[in-house]
C-alpha positions as CSV (number, residue, x, y, z in Angstrom):
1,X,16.7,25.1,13.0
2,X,19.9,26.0,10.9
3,X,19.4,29.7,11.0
4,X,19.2,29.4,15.3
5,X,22.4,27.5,15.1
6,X,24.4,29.5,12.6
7,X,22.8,33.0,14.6
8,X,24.3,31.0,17.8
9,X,27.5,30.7,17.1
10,X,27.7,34.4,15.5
11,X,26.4,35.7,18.6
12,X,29.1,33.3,20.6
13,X,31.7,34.9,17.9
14,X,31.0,38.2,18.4
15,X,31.0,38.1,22.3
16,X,34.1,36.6,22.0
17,X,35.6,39.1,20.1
18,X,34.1,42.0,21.8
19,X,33.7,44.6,19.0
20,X,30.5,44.7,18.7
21,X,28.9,47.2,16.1
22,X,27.1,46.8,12.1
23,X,30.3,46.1,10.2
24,X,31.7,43.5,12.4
25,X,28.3,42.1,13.0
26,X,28.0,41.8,8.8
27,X,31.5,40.2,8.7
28,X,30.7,37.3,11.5
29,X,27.3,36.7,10.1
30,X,28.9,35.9,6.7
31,X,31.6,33.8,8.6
32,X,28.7,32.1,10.5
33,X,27.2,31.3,6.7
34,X,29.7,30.1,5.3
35,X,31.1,28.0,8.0
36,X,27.6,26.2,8.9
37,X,26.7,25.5,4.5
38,X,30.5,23.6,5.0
39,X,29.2,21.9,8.1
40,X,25.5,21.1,7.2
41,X,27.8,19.5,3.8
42,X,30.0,17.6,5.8
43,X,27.4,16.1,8.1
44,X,25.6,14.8,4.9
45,X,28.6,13.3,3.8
46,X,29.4,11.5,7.1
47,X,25.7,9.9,7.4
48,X,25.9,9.0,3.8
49,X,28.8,6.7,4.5
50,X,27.6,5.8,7.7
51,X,24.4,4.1,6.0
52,X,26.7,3.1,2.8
53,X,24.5,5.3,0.4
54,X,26.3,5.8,-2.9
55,X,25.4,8.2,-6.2
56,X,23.3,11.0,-4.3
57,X,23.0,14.4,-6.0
58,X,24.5,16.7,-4.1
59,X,21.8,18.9,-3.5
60,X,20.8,15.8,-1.4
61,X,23.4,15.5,1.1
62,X,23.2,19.2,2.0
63,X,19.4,18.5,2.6
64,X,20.1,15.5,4.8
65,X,23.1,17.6,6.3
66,X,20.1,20.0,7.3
67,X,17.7,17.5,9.1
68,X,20.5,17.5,12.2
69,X,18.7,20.7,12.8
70,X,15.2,20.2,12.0
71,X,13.0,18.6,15.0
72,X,9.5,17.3,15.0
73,X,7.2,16.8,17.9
74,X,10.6,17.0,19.9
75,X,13.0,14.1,18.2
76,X,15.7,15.0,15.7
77,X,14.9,14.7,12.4
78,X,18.3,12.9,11.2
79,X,18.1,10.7,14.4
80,X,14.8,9.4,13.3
81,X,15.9,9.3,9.4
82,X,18.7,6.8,11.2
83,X,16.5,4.7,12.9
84,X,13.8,4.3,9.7
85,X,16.3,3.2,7.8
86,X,17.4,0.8,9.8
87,X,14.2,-0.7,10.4
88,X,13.3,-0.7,6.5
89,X,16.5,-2.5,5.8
90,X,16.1,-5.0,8.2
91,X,12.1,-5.9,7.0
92,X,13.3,-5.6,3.5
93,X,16.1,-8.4,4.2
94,X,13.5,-10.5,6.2
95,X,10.9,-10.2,3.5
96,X,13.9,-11.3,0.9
97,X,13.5,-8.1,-0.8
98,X,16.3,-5.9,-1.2
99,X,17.6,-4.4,2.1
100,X,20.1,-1.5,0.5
101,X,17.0,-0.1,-1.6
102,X,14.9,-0.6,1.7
103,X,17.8,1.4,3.5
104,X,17.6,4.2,0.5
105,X,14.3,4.9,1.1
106,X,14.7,5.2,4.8
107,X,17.3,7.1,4.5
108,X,14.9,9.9,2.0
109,X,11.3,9.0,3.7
110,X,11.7,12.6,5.3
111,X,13.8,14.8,3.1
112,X,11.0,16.9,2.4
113,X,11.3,18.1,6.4
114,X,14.4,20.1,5.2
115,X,13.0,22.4,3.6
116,X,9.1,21.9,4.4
117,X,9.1,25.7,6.2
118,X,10.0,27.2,2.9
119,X,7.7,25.8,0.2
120,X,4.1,25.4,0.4
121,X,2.3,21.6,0.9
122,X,3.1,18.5,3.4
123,X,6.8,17.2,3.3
124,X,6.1,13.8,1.8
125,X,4.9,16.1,-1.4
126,X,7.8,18.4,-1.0
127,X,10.3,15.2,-0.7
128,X,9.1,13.0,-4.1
129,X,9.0,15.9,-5.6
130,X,12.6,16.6,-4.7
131,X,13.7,13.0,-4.8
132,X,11.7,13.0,-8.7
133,X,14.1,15.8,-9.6
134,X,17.5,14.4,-8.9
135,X,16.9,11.2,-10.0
136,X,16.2,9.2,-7.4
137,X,14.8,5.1,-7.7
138,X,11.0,5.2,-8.1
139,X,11.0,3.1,-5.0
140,X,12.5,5.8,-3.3
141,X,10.4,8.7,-4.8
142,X,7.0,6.7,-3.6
143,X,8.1,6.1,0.2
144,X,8.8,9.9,0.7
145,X,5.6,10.6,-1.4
146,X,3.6,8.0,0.3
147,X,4.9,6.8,4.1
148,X,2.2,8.9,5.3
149,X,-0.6,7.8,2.7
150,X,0.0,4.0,2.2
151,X,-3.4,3.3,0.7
152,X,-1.2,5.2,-2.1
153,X,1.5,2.9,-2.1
154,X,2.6,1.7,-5.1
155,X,6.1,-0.5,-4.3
156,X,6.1,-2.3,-0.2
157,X,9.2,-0.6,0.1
158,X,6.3,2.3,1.0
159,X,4.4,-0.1,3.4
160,X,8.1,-0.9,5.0
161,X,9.0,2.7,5.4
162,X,5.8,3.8,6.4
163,X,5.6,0.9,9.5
164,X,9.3,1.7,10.2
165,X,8.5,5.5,10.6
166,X,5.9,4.7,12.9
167,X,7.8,2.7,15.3
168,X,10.3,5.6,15.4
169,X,8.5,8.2,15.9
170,X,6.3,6.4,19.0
171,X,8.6,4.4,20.5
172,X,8.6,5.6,24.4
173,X,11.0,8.8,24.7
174,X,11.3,9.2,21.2
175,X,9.5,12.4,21.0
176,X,9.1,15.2,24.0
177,X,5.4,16.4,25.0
178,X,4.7,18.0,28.5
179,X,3.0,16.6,31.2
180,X,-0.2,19.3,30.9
181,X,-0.3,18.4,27.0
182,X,0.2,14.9,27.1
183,X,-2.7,14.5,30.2
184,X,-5.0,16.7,28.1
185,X,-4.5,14.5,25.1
186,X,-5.4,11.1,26.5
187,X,-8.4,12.9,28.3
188,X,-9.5,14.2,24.5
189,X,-9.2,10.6,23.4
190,X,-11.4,9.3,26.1
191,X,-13.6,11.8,25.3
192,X,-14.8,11.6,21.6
193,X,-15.3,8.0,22.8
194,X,-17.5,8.4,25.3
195,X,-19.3,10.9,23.6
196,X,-21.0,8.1,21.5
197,X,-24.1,7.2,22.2
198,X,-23.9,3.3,24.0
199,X,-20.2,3.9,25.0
200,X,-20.1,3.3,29.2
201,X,-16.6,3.6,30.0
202,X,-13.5,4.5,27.7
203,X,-9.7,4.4,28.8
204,X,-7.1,5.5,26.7
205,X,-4.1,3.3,27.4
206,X,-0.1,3.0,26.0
207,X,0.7,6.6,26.3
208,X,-2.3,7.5,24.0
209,X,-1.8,4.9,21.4
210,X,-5.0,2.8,22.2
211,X,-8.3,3.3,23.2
212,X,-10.5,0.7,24.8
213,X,-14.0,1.3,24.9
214,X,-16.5,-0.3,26.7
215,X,-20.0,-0.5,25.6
216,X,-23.4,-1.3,27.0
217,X,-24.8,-5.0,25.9
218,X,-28.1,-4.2,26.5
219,X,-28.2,-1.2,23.6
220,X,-25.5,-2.4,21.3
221,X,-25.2,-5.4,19.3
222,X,-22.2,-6.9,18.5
223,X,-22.4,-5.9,14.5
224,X,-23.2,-2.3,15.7
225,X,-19.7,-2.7,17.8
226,X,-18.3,-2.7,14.8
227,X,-19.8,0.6,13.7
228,X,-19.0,2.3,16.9
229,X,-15.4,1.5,16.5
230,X,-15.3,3.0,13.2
231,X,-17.3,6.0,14.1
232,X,-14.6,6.7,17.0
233,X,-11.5,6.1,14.9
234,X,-13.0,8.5,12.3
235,X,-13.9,11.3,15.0
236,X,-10.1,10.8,16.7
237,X,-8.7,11.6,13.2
238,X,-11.0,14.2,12.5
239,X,-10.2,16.2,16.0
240,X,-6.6,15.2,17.0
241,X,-3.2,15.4,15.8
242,X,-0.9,12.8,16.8
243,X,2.4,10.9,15.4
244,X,1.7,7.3,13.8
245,X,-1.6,5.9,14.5
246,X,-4.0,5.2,17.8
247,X,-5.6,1.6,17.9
248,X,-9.5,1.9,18.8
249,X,-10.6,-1.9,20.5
250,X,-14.6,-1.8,21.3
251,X,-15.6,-4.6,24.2
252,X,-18.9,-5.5,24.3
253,X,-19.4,-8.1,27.3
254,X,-22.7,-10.4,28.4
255,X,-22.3,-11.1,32.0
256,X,-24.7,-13.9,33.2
257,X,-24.9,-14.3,37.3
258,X,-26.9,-17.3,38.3
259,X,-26.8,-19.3,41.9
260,X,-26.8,-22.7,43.0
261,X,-28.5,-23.1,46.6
């Protein structure tokens, strides 16, 4: 985060400079401060004008300044912020709504990230509370609030940033997991579904976003395929964490075999 980098380059300052001991130490610390709150500023700025975002508090802009060192699940914070906002303009301008507020509130979905490791609750409260304080459009306020909640969704800007957040964050490389993590999670996922009763075969598919489950004819019906479905979407959110959503699809197949001699 911010503090690693600003400790980095005092540590690469004081090397450099060889005296080593508390008073220098102090003094390049400070330096270090000072020179990264100027940096974390500027960056704001520069992505500001990158996305052509105009009238942001500057409390704001040192916040999105910040997200170049905030990472979650492996995939730079800012770097996703970028592409969300992207993505929400361009549904917002296919949908003929408006594609600069769609940008906005790509551009803030995650602002709460910033500073989510210093105040208690989940960054989309953090961030519309933020975003409520400075002023920001109620459309903008609801898809930070909301992108992770949009049952709560009060404007579609929320649905847009919410769908546009998703395909970020699991688009193939987007985010890092190891090989031992990532084959434990799909064998977790194959798991809680076969651990339902009726359930013959289950293979999780897609890198871990889908599930297809295989059930027996003979002991469930195809309303009760319904039921199973639900029951093993509702157990994967229950035990598992996981970025965006997993797709559950329940196959229930007659097979008839009959020769003609």
């Amino acid at each position: 985060g911010v503090r690693r980098e600003m400790a980095r380059r005092a540590m690469e300052r004081l090397i450099f400079d060889g005296r080593i001991h508390p008073t220098r130490i102090e003094e390049i610390t400070e330096q270090a401060k000072r020179e990264m709150e100027q940096h974390i500023e500027k960056v704001g700025k520069e992505f500001l004008e990158e996305q052509e975002i105009r009238n942001v508090h500057p409390k704001l802009v040192t916040l999105l300044g910040r997200l170049k060192y905030r990472t979650s699940y492996g995939q730079n914070v800012l770097q996703h912020v970028r592409e969300v906002a992207h993505l929400t303009s361009v549904m917002a301008a296919e949908m003929k709504m408006d594609a600069k507020l769609g940008r906005r509130c790509g551009v803030f979905h995650d602002i709460g990230k910033a500073v989510d490791q210093d105040f208690e609750g989940s960054h989309p409260v953090i961030g519309g509370e933020l975003l409520k304080r400075f002023d920001e459009p109620k459309e903008v306020i609801d898809a930070a609030a909301n992108h992770h909640n949009d049952a709560d969704a009060n404007f579609p800007y929320t649905i847009l940033a919410a769908a546009a957040d998703a395909i970020s964050a699991s688009r193939p490389g987007a985010r890092g997991e190891s090989l031992d993590r990532y084959v434990k999670r799909l064998q977790q996922l194959e798991g809680i579904a076969k651990g339902l009763e009726g359930v013959t075969q289950a293979y999780a598919i897609q890198a871990g976003r889908e599930v297809r489950v295989i059930v027996d004819a003979d002991s469930i019906t195809d309303d009760q395929s319904v039921i199973v479905a639900r029951e093993i979407a509702k157990e994967i959110e229950g035990q598992m964490t996981y970025p965006g959503e997993i797709k559950v699809t329940v196959t229930r197949e007659t097979r008839v075999v009959e020769y003609a001699r």
